[in-house]
N, C-alpha and C positions, 0 to 999 in steps of 0.2 A: 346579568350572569350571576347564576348562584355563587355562595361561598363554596360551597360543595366543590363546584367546578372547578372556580380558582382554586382550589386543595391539589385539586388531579392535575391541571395544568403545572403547579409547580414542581408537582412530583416529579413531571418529567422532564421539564426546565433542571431540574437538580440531578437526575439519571446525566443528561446530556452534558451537562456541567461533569461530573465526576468521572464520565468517559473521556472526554477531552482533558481533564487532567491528566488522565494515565497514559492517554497515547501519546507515542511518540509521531503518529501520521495520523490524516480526517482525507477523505477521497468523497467528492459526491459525485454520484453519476447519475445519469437517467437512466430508468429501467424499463422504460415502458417497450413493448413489444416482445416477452417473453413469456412462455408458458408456465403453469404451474409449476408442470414437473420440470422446466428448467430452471426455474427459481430455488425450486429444492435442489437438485444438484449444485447450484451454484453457491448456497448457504453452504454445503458440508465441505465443498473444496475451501470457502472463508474459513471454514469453522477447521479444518485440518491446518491452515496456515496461521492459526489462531489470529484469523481476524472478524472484530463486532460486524455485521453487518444487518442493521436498521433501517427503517422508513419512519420519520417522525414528518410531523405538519412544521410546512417551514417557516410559518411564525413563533413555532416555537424553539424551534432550532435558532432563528434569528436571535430573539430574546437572550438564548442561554451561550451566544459567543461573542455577546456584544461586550467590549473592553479585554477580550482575549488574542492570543494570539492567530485564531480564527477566524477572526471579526471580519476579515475580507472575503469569506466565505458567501457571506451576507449578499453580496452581489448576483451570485449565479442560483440563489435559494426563490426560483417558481418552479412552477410547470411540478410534475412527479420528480421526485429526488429521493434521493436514498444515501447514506453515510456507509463508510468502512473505515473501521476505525483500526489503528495498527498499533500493536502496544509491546511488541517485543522487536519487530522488522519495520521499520521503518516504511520501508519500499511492498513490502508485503501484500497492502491492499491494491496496490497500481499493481503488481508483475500479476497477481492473483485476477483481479478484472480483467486486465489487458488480454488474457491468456482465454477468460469465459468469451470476450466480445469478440475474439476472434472467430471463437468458438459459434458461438449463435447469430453472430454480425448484425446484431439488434440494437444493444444497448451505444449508450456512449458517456465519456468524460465530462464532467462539468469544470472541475476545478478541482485544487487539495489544496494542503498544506503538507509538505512532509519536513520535519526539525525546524518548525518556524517559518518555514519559508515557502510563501505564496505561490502556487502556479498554475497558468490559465490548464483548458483541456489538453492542447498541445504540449505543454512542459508535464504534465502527469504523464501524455503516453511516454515521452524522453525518460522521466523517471522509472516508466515498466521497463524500458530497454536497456537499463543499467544492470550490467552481472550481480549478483547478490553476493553477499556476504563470502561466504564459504569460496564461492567459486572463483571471487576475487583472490583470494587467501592462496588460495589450490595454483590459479594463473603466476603470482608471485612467488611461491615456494617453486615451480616449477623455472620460475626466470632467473633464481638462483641455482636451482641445481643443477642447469646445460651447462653454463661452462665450467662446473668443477668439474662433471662428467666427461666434460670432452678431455679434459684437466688429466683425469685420470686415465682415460683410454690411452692418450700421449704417451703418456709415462709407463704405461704398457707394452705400449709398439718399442720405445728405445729399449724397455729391461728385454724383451724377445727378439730384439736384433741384436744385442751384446750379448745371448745367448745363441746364436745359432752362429 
């Protein structure tokens, strides 16, 4: 192999490296059995949920998460794979896949990592089916506000009954 090559190789061993730094989640999935154009739709709904979404050769992907918290990744890296990397939503690349594979019922899970922590195909789909952020937030503000609300409706009905 030229020097040349090994140059190019490392470029992207170091792309791959610096992705995985910043994200807080890595999803691989298989891609195979989708169309062009649903690949392109599929990149811009990643790309709306600002998540990477790559195809590298997985030796070199091997390479660049070996001694990382990714390393177990290593395992399910044959066949066509492809990364989504999550860097502000943790859960983002799984709800965002989960949502296209339903969508085209092609693709599927290989494995992630999301906050460190390993999980085969089956715990990624678990992970898409967790409420997000926001909407957890929204569920929680809501479970506080019922019973001040009823709290208050109470206290309604006695001031309009000591008024009538």
């Amino acid at each position: 192999m030229s020097i040349e090559a090994q140059k190019e190789k490392q470029l992207v061993i170091d792309e791959i490296k610096e992705k995985l730094e910043r994200a807080q989640s890595a999803v691989v999935i298989d891609y195979i059995g989708i169309t062009v154009a649903q690949a392109d739709a599929m990149r811009k709904k990643l790309r709306e949920a600002n998540v990477d979404y790559t195809v590298y050769k997985n030796t070199l992907v091997k390479r660049a998460i070996e001694g990382t918290q990714y390393a177990d990744l290593a395992q399910v890296l044959d066949g066509p794979s492809a990364l989504a990397f999550g860097y502000e939503d943790a859960v983002a690349p799984a709800k965002v896949l989960a949502g296209i594979m339903k969508e085209y019922k092609k693709m599927e899970f290989k494995a992630g990592v999301v906050e460190g922590t390993y999980f085969d195909a089956a715990g990624v789909q678990a992970v898409a089916a967790v409420p997000g952020r926001e909407e957890l937030i929204a569920k929680f503000l809501g479970s506080i506000q019922s019973p001040v609300s009823k709290l208050v409706r109470t206290f309604q009905a006695v001031a309009d009954a000591k008024e009538a």
